[in-house]
Backbone bond lengths (Angstrom), bond angles and torsions (degrees), N, CA, C in turn:
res aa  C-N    CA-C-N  psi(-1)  N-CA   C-N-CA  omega(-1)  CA-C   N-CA-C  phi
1 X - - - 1.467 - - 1.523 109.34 -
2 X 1.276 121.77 150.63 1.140 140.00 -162.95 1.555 123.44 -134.48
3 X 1.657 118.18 95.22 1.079 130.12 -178.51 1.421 148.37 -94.59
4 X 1.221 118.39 118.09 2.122 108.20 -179.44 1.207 115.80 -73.31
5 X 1.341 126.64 98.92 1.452 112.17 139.06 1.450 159.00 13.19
6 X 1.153 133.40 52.12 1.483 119.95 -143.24 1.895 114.06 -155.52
7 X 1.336 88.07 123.79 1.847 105.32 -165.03 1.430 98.66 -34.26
8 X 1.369 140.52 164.34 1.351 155.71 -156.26 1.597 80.73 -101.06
9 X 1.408 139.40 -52.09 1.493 129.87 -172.10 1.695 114.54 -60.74
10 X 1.184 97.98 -46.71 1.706 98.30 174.46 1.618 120.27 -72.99
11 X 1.206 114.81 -34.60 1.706 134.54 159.49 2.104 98.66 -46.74
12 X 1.207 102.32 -29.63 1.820 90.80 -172.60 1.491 86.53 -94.49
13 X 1.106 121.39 -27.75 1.788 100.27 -155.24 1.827 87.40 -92.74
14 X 1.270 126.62 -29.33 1.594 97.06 176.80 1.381 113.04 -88.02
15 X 1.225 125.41 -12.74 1.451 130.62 165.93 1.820 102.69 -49.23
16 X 1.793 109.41 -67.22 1.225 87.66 163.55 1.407 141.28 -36.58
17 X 1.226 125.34 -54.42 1.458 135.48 -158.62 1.922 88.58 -75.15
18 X 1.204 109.68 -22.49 1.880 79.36 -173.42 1.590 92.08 -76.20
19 X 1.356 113.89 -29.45 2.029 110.65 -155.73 1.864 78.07 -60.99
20 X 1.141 130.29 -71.39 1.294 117.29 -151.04 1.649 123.68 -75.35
21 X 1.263 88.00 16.76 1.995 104.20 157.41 1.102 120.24 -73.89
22 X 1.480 109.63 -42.85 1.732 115.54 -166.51 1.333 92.44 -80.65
23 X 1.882 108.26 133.89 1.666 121.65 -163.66 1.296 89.03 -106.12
24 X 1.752 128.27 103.41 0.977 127.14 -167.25 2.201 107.62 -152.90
25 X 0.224 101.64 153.75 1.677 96.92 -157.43 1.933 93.03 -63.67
26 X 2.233 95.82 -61.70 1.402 103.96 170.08 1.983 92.51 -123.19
27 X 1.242 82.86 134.90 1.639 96.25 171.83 1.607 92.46 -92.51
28 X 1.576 89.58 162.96 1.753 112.15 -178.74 1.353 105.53 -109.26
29 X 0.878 179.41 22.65 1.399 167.62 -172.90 1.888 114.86 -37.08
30 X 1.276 98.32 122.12 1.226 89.58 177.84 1.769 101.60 -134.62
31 X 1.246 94.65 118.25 1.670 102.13 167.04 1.390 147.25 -100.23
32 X 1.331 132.32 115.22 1.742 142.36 -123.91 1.663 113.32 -155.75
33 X 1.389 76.83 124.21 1.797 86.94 -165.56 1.854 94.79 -169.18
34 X 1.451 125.99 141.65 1.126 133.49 -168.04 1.233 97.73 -57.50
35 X 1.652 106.04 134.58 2.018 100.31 -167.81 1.238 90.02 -77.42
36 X 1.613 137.45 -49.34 1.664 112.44 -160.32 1.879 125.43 -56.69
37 X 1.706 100.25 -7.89 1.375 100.57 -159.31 1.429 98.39 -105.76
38 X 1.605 112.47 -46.28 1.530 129.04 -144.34 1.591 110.46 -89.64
39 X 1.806 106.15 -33.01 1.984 96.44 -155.60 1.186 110.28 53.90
40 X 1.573 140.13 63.40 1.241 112.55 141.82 1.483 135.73 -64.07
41 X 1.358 122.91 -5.30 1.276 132.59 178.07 1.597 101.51 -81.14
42 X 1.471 120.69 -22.28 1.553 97.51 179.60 1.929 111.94 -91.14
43 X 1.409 89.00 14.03 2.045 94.01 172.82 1.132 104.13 -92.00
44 X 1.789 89.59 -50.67 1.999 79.17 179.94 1.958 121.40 -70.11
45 X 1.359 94.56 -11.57 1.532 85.01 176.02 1.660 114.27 -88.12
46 X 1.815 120.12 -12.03 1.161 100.04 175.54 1.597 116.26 -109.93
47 X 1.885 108.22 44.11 0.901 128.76 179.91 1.609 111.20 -105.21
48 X 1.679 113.64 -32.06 1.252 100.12 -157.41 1.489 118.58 -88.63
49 X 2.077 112.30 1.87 1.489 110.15 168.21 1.588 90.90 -70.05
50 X 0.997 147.74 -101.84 1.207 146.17 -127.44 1.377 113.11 -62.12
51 X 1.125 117.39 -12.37 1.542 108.90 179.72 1.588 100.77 -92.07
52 X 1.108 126.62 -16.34 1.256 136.07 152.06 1.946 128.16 -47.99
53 X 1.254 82.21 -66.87 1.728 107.38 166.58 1.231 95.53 -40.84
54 X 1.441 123.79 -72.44 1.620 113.74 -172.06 1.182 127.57 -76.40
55 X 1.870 119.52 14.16 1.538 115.51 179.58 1.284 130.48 116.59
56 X 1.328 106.30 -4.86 1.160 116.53 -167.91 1.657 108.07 -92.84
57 X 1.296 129.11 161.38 1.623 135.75 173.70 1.428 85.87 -92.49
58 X 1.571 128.62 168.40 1.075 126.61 152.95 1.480 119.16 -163.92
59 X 1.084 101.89 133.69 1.985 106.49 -172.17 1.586 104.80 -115.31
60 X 1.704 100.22 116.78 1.543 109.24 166.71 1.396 114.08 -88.75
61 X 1.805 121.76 125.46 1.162 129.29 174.82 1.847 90.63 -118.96
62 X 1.647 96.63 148.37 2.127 98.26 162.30 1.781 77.76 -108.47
63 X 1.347 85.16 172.12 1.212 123.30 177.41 1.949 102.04 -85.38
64 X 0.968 106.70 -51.13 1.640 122.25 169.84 1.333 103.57 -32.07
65 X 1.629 135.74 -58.50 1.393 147.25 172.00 1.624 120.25 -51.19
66 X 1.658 109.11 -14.37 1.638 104.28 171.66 1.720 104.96 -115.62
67 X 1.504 112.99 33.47 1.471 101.76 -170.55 2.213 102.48 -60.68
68 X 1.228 104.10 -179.38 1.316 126.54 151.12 1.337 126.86 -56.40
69 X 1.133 134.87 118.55 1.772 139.71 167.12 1.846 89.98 -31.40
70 X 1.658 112.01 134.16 1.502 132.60 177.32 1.681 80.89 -44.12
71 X 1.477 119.43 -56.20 1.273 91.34 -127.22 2.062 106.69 -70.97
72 X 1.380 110.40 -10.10 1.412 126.58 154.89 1.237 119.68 -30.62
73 X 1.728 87.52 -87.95 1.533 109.53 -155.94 1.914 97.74 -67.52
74 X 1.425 137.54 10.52 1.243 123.87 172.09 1.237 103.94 -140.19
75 X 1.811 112.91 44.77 1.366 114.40 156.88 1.448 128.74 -33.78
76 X 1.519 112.94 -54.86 1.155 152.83 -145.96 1.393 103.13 -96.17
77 X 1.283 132.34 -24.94 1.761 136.36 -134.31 1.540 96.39 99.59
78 X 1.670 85.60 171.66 1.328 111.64 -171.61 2.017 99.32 -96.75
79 X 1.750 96.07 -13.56 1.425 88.89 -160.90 1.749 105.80 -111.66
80 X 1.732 107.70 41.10 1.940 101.70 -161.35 1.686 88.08 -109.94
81 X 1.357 93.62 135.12 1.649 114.52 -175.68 1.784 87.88 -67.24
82 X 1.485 102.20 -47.82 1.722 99.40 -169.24 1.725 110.76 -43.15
83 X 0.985 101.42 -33.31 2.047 106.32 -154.59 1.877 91.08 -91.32
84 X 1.649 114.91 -34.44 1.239 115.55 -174.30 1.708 95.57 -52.20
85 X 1.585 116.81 -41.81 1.468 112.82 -143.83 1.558 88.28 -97.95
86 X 1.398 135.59 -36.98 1.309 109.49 -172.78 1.733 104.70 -122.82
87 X 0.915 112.50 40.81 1.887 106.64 -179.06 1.555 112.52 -163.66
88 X 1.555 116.24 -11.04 1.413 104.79 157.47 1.745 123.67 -40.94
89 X 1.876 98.28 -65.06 1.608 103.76 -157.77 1.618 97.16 -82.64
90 X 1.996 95.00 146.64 1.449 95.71 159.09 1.075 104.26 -92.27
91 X 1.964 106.39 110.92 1.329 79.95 174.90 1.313 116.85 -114.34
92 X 1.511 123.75 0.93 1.580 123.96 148.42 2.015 110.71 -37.35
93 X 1.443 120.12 -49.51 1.468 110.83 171.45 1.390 105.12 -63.77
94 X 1.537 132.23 -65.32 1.465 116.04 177.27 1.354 143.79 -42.77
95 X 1.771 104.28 -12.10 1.344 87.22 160.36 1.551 103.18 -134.88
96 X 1.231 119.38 -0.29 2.154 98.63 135.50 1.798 127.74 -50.87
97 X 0.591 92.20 -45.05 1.704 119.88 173.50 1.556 114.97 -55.11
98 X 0.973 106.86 -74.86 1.576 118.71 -171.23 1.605 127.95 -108.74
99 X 1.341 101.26 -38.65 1.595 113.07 -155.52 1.755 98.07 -107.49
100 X 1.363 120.58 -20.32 1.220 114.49 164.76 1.528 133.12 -92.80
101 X 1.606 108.17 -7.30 0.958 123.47 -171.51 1.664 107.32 -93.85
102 X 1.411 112.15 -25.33 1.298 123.48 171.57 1.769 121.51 -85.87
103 X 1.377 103.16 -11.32 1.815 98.36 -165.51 2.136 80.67 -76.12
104 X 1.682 85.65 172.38 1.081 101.82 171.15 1.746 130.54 -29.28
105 X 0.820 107.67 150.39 1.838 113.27 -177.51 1.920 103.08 48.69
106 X 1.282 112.04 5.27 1.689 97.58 171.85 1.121 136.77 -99.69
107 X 1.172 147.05 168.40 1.460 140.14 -134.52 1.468 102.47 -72.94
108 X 1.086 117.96 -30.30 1.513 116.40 -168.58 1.633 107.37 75.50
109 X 1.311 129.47 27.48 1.259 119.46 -178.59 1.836 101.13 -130.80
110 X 1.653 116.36 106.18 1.346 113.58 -177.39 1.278 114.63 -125.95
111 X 1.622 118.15 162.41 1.269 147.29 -178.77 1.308 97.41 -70.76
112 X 2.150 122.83 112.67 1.444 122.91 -177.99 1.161 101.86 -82.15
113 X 1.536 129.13 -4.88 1.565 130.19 -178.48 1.739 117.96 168.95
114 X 1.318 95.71 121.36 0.950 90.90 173.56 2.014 142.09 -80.90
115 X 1.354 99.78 -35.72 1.362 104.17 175.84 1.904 112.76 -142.27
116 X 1.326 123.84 148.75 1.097 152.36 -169.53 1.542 99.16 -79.57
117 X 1.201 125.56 88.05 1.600 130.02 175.58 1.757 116.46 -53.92
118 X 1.183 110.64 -31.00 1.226 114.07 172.39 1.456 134.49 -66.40
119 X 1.669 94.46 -42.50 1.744 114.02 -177.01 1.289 93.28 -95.23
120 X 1.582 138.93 -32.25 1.443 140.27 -138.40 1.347 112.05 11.24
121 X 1.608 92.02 80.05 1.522 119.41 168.66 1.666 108.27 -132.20
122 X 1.098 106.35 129.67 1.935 120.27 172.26 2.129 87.18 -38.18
123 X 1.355 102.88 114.56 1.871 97.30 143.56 1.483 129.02 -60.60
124 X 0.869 101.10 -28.95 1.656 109.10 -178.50 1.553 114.75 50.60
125 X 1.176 111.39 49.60 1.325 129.12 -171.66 1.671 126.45 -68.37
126 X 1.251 152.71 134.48 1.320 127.42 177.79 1.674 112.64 -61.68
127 X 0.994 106.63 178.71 1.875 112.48 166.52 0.798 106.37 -99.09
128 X 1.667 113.10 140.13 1.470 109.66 161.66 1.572 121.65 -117.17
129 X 1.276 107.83 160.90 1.386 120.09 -160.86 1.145 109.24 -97.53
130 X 1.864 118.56 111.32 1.525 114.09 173.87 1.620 112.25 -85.15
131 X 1.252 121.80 146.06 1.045 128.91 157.08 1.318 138.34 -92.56
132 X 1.560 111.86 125.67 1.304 105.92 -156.94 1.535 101.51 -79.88
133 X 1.991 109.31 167.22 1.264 106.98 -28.01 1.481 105.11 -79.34
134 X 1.954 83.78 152.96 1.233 91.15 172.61 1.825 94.83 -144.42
135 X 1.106 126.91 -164.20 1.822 150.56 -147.51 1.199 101.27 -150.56
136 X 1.631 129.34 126.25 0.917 130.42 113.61 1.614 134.61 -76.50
137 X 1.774 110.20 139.43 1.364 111.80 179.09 1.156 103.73 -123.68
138 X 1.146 104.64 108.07 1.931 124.45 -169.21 1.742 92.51 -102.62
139 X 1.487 117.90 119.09 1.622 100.81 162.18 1.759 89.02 -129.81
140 X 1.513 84.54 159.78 1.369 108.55 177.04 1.524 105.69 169.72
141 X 1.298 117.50 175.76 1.467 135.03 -153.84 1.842 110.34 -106.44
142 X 1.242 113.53 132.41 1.797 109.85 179.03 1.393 105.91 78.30
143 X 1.613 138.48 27.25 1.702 121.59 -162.10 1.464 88.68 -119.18
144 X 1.512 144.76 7.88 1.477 125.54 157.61 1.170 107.88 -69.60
145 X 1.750 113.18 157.37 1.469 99.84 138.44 1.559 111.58 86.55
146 X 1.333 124.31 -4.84 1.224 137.36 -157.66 1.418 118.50 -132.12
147 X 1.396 124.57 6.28 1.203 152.12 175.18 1.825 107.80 74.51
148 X 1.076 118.60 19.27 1.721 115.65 179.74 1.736 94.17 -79.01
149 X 1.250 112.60 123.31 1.231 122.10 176.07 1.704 115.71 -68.52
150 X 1.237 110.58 94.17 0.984 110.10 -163.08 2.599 91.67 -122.13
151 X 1.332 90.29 148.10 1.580 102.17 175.07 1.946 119.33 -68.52
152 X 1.213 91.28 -65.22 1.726 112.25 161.88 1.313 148.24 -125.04
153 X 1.263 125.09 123.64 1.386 111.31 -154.26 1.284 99.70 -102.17
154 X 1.586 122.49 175.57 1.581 131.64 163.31 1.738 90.31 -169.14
155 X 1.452 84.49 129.22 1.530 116.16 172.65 1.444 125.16 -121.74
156 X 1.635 118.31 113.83 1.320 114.80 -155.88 1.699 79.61 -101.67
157 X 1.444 97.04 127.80 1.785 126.74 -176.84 1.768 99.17 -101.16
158 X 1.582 102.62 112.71 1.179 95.17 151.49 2.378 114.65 -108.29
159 X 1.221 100.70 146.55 1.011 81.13 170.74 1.669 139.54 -74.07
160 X 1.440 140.69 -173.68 2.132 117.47 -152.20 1.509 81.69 -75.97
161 X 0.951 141.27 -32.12 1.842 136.45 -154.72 1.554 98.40 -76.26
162 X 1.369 105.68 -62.35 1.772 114.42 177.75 1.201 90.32 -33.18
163 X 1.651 112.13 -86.77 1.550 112.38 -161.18 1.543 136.13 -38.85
164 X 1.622 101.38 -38.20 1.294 97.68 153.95 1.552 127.34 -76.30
165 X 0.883 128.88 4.71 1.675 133.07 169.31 1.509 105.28 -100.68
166 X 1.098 116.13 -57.13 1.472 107.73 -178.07 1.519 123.33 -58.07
167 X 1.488 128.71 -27.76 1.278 142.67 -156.87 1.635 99.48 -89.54
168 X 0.903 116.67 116.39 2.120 120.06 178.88 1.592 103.66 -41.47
169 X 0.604 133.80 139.48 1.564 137.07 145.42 1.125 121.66 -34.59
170 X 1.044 133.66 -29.59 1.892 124.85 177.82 1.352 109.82 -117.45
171 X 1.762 107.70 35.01 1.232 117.05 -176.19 2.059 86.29 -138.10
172 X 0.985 123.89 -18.72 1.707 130.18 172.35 1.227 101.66 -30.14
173 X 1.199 132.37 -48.43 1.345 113.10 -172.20 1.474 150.16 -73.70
174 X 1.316 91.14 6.90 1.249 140.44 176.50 1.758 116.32 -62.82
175 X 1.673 92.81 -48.91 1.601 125.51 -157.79 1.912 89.63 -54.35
176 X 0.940 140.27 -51.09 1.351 137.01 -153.92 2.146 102.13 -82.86
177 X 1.027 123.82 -32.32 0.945 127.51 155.55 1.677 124.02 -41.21
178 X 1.909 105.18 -52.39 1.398 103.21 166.37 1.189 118.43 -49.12
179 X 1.701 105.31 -62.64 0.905 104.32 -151.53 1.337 115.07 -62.47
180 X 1.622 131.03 -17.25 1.327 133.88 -161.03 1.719 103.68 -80.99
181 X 1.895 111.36 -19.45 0.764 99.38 173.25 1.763 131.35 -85.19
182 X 1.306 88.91 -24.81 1.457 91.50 170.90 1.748 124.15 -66.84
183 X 1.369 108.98 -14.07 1.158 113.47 166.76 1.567 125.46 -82.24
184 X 1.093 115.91 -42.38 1.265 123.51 167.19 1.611 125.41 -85.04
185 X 0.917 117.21 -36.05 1.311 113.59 160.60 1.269 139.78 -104.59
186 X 1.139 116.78 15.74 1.391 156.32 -164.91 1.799 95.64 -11.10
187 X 1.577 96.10 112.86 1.327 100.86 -153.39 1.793 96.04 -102.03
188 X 1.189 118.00 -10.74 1.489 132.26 165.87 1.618 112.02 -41.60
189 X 1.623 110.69 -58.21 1.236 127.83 156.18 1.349 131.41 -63.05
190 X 1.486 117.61 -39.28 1.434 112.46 170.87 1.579 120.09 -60.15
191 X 1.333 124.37 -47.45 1.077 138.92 -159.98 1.811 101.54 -73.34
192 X 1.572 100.36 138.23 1.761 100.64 156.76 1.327 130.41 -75.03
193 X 1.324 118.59 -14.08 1.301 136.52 162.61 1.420 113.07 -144.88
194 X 1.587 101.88 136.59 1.390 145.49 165.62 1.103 147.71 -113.55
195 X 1.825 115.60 86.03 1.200 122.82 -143.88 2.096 108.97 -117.27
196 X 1.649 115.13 113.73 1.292 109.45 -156.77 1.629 102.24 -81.13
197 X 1.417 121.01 111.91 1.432 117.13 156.48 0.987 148.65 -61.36
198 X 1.456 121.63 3.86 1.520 125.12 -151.18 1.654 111.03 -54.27
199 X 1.537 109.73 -21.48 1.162 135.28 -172.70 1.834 119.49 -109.23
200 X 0.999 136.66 80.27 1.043 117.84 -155.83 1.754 121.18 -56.87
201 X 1.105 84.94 -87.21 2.004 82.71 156.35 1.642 128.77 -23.30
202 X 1.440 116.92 -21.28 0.804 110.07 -178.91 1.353 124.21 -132.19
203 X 1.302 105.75 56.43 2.359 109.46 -171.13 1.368 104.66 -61.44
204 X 1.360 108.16 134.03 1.469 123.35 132.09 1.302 120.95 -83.67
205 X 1.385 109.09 163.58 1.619 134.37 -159.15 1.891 106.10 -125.07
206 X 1.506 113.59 99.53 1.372 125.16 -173.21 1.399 92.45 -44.92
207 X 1.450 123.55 145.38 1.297 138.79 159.30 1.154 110.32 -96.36
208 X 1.542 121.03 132.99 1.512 121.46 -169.27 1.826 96.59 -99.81
């Protein structure tokens, strides 16, 4: 694989310019990268001044906000790569909720979250109404490749060494879950952009 170089400031401003290519009433963007290593929520959060600046409405959802009721998602333990990779996300609510309400011809009116991971209590939140056009920036972890109808993808790639360095230690158990996803859903390929972190300060941009 073959990578560009490129400051985290210029990486946001052409990241912008591809989201506002896709001619789409509300674009989806969803951004995905192992949460203990990557922050994809701090791309999508230093995405939504400028996509603003140029016009856009824009609604931030994580993926973290539609998990499974505890008592679900830790059928298994609290610590099974299996349940991390297929039974954390709701993602029948995430895309009743959010991702169906935004594709083409849909109301444009979505759920910013559904439940409180801490209390695992329903928020019971109102909906809010994007205006077209407008962007959703959905981040969260495992969402290529997985059939969530999503507009644009971006997948922050660390390489297996990164990941094992970057990931805490009493969070390792985790590691086999990635990796199962990158094998099977091989999110390198799913994604329209592919950006390598091993470095934070310093991403490259996969060359297709």
């Amino acid at each position: 694989m073959r990578f560009r170089p490129i400051s985290p400031d210029r990486f946001v401003e052409e990241l912008g310019r591809r989201v506002l290519a896709v001619d789409l009433p509300y674009v989806r963007v969803a951004i995905d990268g192992a949460a203990e290593a990557t922050d994809p929520g701090a791309l999508a959060d230093s995405l939504v001044d400028p996509l603003r600046v140029l016009g856009r409405d824009v609604l931030r959802v994580s993926a973290s906000d539609f998990l499974r009721p505890a008592s679900l998602r830790y059928e298994r333990g609290r610590r099974d790569p299996g349940s991390r990779y297929d039974g954390w996300l709701d993602r029948g609510a995430l895309t009743r909720e959010v991702l169906t309400p935004l594709a083409p011809g849909g109301s444009g009116t979505a759920l910013p979250a559904l439940r409180d991971t801490e209390t695992d209590r329903a928020l019971r939140l109102p909906r809010t109404q994007l205006n077209a056009p407008g962007v959703l920036l959905l981040d969260g972890e495992l969402l290529l490749g997985r059939g969530l109808d999503i507009d644009f993808g971006v997948h922050l790639w660390l390489s297996p060494a990164a990941l094992d360095r970057r990931i805490p230690g009493d969070r390792h158990w985790a590691l086999p879950a990635y990796r199962r996803y990158e094998q099977e859903a091989e999110p390198l390929t799913a994604a329209d952009v592919v950006v390598r972190v091993d470095h934070p300060g310093s991403p490259a941009v996969l060359l297709r």
